[in-house]
N, CA, C and O atoms as a printed pandas DataFrame, in Angstrom:
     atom_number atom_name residue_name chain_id  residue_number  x_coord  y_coord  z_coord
0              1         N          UNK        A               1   -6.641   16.728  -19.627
1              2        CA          UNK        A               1   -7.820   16.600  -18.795
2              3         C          UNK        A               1   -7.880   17.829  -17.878
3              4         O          UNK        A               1   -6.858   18.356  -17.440
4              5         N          UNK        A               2   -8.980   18.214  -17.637
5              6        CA          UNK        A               2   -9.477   20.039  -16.818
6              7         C          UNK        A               2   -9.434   19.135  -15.286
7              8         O          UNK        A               2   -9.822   18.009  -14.973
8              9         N          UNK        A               3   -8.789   20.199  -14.577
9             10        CA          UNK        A               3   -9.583   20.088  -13.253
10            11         C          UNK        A               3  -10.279   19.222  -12.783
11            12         O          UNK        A               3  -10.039   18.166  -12.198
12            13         N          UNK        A               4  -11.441   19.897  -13.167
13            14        CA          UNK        A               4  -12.371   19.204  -12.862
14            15         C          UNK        A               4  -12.868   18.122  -12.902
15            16         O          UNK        A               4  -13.455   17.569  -11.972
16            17         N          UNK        A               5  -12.661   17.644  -14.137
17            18        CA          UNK        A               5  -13.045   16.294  -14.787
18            19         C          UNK        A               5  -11.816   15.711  -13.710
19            20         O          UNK        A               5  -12.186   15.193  -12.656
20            21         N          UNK        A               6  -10.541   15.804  -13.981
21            22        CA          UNK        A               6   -9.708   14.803  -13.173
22            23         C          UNK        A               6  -10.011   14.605  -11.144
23            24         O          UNK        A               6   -9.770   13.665  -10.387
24            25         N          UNK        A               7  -10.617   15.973  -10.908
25            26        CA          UNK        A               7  -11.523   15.819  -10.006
26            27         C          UNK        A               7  -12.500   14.625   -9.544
27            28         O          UNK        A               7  -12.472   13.892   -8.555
28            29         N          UNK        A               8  -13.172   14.693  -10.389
29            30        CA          UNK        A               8  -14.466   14.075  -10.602
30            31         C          UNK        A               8  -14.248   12.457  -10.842
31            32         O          UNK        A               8  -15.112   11.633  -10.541
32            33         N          UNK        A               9  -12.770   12.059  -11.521
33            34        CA          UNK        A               9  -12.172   10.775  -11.355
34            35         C          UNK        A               9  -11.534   10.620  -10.154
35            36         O          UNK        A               9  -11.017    9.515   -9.987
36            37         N          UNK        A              10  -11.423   11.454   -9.234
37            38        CA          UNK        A              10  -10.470   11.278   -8.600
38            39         C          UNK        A              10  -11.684   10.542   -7.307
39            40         O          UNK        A              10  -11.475    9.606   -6.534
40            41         N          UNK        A              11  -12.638   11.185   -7.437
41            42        CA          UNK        A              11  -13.806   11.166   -6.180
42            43         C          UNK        A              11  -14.732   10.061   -6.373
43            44         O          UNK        A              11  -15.335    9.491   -5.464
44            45         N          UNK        A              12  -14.809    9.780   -7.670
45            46        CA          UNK        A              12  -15.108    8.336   -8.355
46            47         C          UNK        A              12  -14.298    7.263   -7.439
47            48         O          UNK        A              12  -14.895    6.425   -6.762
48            49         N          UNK        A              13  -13.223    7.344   -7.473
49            50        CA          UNK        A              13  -12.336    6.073   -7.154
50            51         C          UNK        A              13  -11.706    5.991   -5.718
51            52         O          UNK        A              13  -10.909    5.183   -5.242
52            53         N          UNK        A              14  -12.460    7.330   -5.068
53            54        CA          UNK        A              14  -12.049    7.564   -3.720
54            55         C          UNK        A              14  -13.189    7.020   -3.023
55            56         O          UNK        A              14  -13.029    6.711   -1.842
56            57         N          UNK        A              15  -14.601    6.812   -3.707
57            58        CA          UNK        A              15  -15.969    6.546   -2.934
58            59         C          UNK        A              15  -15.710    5.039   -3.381
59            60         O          UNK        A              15  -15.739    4.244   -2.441
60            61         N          UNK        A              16  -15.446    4.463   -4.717
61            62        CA          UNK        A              16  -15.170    3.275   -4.838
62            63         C          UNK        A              16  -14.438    2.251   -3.656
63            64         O          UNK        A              16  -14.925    1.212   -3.210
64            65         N          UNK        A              17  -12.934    2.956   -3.240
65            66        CA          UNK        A              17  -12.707    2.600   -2.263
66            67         C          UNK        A              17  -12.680    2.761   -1.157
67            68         O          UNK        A              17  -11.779    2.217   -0.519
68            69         N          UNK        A              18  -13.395    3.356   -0.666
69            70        CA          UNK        A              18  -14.014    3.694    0.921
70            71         C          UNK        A              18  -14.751    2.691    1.114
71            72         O          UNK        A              18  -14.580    2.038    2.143
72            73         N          UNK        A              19  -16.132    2.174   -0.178
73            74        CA          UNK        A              19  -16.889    1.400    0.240
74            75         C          UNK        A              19  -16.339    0.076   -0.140
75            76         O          UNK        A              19  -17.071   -0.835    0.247
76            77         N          UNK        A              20  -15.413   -0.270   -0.696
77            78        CA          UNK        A              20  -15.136   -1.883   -0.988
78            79         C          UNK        A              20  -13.678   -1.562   -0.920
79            80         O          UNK        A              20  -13.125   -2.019   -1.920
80            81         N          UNK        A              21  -12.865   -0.967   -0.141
81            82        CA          UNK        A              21  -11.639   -0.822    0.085
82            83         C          UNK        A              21  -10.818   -2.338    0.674
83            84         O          UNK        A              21   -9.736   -2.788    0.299
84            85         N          UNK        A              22  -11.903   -2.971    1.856
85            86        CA          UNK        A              22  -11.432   -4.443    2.350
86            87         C          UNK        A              22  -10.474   -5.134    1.579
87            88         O          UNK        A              22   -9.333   -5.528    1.820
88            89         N          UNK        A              23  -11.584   -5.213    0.101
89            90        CA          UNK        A              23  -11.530   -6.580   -0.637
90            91         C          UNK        A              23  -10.468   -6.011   -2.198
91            92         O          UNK        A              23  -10.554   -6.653   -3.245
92            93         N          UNK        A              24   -9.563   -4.791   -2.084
93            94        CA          UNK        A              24   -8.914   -4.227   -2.645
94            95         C          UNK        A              24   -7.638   -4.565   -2.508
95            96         O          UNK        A              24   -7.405   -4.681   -1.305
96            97         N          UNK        A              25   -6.460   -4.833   -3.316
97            98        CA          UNK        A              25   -5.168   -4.691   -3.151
98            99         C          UNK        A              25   -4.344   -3.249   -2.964
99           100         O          UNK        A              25   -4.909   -2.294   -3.496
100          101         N          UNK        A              26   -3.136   -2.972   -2.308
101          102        CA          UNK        A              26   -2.543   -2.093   -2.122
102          103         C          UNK        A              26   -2.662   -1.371   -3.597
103          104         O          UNK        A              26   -2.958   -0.177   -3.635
104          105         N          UNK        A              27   -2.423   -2.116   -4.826
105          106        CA          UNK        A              27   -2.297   -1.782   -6.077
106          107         C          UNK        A              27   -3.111   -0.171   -6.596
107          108         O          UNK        A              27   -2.718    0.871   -7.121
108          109         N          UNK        A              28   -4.555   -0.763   -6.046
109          110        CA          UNK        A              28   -5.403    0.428   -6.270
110          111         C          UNK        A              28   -5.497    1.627   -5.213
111          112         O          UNK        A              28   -6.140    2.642   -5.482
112          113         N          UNK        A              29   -4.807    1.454   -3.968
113          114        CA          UNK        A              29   -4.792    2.030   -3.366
114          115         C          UNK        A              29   -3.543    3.217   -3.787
115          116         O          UNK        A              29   -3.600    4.420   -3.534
116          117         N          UNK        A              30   -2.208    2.348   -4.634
117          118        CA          UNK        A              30   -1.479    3.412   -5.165
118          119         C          UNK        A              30   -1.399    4.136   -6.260
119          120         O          UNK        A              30   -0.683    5.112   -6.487
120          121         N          UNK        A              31   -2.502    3.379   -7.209
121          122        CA          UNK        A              31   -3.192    4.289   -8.078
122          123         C          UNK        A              31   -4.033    5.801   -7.909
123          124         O          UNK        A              31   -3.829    6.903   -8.419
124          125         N          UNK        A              32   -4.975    5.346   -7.033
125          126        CA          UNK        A              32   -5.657    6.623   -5.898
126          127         C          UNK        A              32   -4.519    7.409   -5.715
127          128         O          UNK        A              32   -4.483    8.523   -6.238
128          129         N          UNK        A              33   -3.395    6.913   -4.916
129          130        CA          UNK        A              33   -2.558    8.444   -4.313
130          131         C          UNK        A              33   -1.725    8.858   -5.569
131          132         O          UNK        A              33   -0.962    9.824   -5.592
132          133         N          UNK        A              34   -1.942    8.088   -6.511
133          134        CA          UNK        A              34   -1.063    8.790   -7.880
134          135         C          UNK        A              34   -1.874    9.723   -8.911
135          136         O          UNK        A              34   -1.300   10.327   -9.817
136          137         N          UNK        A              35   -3.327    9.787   -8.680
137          138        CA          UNK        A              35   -4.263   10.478   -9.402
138          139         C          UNK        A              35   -4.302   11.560   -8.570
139          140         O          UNK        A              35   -3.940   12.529   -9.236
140          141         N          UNK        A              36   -4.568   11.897   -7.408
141          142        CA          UNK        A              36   -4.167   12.466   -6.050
142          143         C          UNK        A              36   -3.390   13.554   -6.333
143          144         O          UNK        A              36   -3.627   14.760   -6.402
144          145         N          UNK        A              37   -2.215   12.743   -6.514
145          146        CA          UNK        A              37   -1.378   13.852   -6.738
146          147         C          UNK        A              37   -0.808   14.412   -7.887
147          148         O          UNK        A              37    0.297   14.934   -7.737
148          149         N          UNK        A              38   -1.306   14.420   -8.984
149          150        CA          UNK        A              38   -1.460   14.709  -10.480
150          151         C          UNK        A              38   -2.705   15.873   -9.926
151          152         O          UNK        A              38   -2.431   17.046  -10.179
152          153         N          UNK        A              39   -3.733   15.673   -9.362
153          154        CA          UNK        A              39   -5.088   16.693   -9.570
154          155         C          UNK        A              39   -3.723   17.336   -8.380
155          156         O          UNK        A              39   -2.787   17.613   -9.130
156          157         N          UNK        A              40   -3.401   17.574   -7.262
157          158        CA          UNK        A              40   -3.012   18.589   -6.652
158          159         C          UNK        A              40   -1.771   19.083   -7.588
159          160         O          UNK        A              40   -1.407   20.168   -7.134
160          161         N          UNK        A              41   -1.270   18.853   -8.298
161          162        CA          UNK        A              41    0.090   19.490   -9.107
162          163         C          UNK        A              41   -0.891   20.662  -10.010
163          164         O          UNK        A              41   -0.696   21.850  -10.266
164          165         N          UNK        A              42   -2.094   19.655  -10.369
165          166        CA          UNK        A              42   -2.611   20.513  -11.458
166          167         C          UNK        A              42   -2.981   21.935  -11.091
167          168         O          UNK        A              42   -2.753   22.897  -11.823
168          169         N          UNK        A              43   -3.705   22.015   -9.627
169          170        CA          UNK        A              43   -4.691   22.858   -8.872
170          171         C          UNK        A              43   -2.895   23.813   -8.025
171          172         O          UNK        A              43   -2.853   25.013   -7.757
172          173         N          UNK        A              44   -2.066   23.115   -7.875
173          174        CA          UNK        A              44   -0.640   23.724   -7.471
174          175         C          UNK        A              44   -0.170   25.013   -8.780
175          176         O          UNK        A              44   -0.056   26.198   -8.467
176          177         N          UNK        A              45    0.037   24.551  -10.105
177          178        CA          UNK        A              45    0.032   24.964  -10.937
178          179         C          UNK        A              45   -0.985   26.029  -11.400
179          180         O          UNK        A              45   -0.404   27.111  -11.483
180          181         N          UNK        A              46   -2.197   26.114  -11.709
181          182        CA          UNK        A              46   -3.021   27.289  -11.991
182          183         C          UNK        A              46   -4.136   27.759  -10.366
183          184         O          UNK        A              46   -5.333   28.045  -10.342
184          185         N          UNK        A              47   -3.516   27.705   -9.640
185          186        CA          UNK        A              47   -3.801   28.229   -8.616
186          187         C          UNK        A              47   -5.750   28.161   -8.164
187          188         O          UNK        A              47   -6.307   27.293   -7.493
188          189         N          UNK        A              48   -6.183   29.008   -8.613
189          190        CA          UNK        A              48   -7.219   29.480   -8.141
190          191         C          UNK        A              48   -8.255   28.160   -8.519
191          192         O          UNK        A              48   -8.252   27.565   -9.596
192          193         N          UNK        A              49   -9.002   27.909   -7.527
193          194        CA          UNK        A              49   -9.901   27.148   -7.606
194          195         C          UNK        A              49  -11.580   27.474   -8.271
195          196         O          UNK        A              49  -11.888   28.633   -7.993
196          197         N          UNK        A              50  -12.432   26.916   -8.870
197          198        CA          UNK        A              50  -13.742   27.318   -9.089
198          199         C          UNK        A              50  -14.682   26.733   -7.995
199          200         O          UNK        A              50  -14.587   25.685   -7.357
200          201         N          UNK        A              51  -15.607   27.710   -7.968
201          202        CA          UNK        A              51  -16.719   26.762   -6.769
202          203         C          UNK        A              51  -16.602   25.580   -6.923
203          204         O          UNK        A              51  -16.177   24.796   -6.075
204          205         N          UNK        A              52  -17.110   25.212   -8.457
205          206        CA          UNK        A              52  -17.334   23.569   -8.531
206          207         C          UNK        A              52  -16.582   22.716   -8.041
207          208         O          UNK        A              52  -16.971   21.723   -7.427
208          209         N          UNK        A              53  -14.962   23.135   -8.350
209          210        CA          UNK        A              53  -13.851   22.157   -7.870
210          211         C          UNK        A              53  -13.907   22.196   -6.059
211          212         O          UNK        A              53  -14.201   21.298   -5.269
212          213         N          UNK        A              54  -13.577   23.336   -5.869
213          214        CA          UNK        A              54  -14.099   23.638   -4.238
214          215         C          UNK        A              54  -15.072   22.519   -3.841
215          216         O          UNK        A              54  -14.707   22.026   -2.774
216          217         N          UNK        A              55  -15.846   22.120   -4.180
217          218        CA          UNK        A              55  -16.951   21.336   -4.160
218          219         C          UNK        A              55  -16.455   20.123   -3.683
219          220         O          UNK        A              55  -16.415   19.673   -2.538
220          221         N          UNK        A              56  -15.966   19.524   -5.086
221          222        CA          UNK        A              56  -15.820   18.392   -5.136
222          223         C          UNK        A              56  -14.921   17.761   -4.430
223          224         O          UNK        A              56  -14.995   16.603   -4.019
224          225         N          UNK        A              57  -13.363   19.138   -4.164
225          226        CA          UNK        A              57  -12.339   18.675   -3.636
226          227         C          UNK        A              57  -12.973   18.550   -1.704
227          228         O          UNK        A              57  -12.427   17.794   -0.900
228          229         N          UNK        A              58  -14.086   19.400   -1.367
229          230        CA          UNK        A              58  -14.706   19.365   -0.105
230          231         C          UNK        A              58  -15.016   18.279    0.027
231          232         O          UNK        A              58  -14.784   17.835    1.152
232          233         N          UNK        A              59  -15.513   17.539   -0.740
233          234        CA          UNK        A              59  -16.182   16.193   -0.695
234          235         C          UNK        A              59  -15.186   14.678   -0.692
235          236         O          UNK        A              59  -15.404   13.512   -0.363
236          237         N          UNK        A              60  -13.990   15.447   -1.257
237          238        CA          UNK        A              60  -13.053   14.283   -1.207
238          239         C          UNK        A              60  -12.561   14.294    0.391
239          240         O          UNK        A              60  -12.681   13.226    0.992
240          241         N          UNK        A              61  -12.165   15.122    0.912
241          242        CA          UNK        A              61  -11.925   15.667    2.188
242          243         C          UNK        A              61  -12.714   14.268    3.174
243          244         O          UNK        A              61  -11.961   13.703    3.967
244          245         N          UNK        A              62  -14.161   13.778    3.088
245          246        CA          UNK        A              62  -14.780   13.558    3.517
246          247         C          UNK        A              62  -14.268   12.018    3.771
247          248         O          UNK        A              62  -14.697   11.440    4.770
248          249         N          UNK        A              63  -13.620   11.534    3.141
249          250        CA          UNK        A              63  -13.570   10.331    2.708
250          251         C          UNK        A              63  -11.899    9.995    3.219
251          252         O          UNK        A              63  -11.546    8.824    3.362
252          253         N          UNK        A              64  -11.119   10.927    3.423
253          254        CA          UNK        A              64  -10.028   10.276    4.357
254          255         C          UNK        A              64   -9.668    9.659    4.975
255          256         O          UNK        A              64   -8.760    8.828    4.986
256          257         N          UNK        A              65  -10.462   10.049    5.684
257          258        CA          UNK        A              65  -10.259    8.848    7.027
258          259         C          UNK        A              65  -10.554    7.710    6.370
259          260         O          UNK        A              65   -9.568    6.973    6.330
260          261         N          UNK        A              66  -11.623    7.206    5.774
261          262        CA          UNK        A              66  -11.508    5.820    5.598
262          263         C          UNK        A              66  -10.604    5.921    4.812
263          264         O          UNK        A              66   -9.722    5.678    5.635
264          265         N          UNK        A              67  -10.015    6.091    3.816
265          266        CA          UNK        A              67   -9.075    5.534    2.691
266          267         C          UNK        A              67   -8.085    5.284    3.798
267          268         O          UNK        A              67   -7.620    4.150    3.911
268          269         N          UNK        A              68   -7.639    6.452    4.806
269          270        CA          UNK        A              68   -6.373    6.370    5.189
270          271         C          UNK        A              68   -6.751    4.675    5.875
271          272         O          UNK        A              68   -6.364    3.570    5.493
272          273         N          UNK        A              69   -7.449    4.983    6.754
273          274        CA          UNK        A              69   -7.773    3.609    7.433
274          275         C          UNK        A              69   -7.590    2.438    6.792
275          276         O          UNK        A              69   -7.116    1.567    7.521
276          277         N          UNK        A              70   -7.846    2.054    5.461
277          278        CA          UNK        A              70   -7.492    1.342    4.668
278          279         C          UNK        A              70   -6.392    1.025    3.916
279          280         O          UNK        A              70   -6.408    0.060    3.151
280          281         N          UNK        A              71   -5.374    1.785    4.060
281          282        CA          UNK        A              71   -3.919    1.944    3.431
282          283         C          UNK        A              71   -3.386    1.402    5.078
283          284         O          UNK        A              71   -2.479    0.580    4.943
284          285         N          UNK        A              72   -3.728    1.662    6.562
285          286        CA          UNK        A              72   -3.174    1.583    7.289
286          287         C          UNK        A              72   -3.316   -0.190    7.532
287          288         O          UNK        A              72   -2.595   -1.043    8.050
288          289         N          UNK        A              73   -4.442   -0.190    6.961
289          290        CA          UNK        A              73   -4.818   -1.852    7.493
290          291         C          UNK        A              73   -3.915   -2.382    6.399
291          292         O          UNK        A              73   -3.146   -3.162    6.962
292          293         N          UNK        A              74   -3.627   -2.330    5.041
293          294        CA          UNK        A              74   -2.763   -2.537    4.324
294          295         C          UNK        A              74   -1.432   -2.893    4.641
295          296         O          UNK        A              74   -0.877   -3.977    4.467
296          297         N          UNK        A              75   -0.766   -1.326    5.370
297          298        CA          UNK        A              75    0.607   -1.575    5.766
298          299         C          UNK        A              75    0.654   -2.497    6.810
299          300         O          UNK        A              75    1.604   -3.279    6.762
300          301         N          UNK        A              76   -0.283   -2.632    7.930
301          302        CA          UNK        A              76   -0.081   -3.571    8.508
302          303         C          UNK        A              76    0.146   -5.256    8.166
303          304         O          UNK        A              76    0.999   -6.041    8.580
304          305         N          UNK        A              77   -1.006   -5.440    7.230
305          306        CA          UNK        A              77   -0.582   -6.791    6.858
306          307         C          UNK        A              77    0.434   -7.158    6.328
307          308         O          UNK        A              77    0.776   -8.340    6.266
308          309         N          UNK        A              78    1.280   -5.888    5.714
309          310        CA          UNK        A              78    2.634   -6.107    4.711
310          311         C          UNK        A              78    3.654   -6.249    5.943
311          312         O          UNK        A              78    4.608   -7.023    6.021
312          313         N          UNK        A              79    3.167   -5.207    6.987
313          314        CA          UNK        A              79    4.402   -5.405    7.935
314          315         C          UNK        A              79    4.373   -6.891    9.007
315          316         O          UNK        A              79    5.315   -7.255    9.712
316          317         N          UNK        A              80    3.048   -7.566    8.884
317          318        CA          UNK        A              80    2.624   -8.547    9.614
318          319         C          UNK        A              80    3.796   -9.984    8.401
319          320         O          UNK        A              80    4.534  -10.900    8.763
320          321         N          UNK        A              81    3.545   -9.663    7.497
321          322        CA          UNK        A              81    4.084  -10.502    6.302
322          323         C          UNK        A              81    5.199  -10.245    6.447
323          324         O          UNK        A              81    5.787  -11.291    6.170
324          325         N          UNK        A              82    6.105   -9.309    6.784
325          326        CA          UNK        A              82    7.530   -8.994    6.901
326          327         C          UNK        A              82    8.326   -9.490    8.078
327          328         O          UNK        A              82    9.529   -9.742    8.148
328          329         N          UNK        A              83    7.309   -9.578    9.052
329          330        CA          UNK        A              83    7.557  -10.357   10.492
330          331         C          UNK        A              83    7.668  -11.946   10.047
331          332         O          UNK        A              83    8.593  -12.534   10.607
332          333         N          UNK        A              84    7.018  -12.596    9.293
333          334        CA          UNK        A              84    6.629  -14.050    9.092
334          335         C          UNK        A              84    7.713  -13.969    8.517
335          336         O          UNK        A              84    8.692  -13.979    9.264
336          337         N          UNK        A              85    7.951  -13.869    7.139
337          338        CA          UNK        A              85    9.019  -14.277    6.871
338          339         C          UNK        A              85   10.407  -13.841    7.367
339          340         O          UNK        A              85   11.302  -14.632    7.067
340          341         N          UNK        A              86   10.618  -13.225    7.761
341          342        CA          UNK        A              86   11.901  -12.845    8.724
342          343         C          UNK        A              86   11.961  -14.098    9.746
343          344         O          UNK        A              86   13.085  -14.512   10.029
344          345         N          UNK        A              87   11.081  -14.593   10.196
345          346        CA          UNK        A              87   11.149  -15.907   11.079
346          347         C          UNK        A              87   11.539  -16.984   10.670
347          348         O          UNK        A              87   12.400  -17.777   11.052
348          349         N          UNK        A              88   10.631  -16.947    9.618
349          350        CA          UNK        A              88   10.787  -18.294    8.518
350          351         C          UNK        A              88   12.511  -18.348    8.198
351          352         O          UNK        A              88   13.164  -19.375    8.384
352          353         N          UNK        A              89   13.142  -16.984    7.661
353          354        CA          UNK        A              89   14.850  -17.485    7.374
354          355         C          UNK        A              89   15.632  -17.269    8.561
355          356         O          UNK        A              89   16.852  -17.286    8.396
356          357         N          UNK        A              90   15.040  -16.999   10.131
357          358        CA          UNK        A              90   16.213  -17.279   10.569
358          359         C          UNK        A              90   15.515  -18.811   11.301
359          360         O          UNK        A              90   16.265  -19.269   12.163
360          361         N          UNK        A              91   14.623  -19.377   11.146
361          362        CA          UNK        A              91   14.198  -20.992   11.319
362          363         C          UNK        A              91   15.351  -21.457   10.306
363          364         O          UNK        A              91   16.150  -22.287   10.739
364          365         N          UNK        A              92   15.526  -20.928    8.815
365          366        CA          UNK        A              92   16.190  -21.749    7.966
366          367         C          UNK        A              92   17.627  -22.095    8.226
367          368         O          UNK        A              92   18.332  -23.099    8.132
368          369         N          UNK        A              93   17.795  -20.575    8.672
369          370        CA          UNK        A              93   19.323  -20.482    9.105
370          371         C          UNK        A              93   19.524  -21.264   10.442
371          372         O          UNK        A              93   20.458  -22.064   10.411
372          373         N          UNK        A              94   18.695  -21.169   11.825
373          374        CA          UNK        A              94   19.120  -22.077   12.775
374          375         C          UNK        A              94   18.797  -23.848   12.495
375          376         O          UNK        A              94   19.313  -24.636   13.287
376          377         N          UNK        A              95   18.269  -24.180   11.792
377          378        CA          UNK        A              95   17.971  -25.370   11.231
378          379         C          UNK        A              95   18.212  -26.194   10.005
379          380         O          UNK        A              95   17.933  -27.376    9.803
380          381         N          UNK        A              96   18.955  -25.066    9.015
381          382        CA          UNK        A              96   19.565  -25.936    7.799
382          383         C          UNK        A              96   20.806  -26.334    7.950
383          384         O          UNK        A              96   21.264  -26.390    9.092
384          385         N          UNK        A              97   21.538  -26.663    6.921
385          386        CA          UNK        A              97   22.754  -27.232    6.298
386          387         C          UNK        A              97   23.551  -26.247    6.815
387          388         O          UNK        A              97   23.569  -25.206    6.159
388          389         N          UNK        A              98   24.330  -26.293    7.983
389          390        CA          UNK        A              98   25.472  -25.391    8.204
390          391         C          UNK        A              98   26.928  -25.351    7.276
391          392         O          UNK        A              98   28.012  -24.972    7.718
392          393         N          UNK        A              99   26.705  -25.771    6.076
393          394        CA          UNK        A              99   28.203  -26.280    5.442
394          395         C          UNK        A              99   27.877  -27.275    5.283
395          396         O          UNK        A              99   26.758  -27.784    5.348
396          397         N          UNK        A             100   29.812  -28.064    4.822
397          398        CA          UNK        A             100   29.850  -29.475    4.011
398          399         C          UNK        A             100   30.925  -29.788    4.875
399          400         O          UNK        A             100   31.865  -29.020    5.077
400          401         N          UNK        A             101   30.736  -31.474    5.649
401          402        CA          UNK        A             101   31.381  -32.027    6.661
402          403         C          UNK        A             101   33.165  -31.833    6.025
403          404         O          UNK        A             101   33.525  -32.603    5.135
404          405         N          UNK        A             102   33.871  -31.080    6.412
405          406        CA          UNK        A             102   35.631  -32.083    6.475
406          407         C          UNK        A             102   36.075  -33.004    6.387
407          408         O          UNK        A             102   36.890  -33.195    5.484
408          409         N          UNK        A             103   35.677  -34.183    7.452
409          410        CA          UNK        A             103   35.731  -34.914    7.120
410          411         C          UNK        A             103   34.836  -36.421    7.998
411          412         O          UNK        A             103   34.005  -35.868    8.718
412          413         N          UNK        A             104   34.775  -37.115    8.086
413          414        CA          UNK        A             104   33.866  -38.249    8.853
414          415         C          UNK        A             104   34.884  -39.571    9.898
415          416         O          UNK        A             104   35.966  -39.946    9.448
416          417         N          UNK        A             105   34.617  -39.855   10.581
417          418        CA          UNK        A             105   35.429  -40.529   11.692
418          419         C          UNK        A             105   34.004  -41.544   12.410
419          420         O          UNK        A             105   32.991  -41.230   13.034
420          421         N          UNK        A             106   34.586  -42.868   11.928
421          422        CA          UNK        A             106   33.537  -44.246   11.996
422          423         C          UNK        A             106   34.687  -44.876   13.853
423          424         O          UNK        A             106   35.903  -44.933   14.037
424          425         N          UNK        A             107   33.861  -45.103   14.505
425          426        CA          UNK        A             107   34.566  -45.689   15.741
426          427         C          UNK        A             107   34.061  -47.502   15.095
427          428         O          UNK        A             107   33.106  -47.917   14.438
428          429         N          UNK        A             108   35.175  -48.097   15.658
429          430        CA          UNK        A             108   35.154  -49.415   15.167
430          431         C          UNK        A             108   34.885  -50.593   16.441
431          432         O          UNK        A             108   34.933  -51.813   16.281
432          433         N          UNK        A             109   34.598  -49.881   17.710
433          434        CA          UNK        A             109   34.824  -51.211   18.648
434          435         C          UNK        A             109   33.296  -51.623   18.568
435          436         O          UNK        A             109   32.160  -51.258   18.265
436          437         N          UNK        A             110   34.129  -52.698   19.086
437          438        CA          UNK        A             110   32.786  -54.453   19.484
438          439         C          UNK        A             110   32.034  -53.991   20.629
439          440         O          UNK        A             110   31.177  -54.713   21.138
């Protein structure tokens, strides 16, 4: 795949998720930074850019901030989810089965 064309997917799926990024999983969000960085290896590799790509890569530029904004709201909920359950096992641990009794001692008076 040229440049460009992988360009041109890349800005596809960067406007895709800018505008419906909300209702997206992290999933596609690490697809994006893996196409990302395949087009910059490519443009790393034969150096010189054409207007057109210039273009397009200007236009991706545009759209950062929200993606980032959206990867950030991401990590947060993962790190919000990492807090919950971290609670949840030490609830388990101060509240479960500490072990198996030794032994049992019945008092017998009237």
């Amino acid at each position: 795949m040229d440049k460009l064309t992988q360009a041109q997917r890349v800005l596809a799926e960067t406007k895709y998720l800018s505008e419906l990024g909300d209702s997206e999983d992290y999933e596609r969000f690490e697809s994006l930074v893996e196409l990302r960085q395949s087009l910059v290896d490519q443009i790393d590799a034969e150096g010189e850019l054409s207007p057109e790509l210039k273009k397009v890569v200007q236009e991706l530029f545009q759209y950062d901030t929200i993606i980032l904004g959206h990867m950030q709201r991401i990590k947060n909920e993962a790190a919000e989810a990492l807090i919950r359950l971290n609670g949840y096992k030490k609830q388990i641990h101060a509240y479960g089965n500490q072990g198996h009794l030794d032994g049992l001692m019945f008092d017998r008076r009237n």
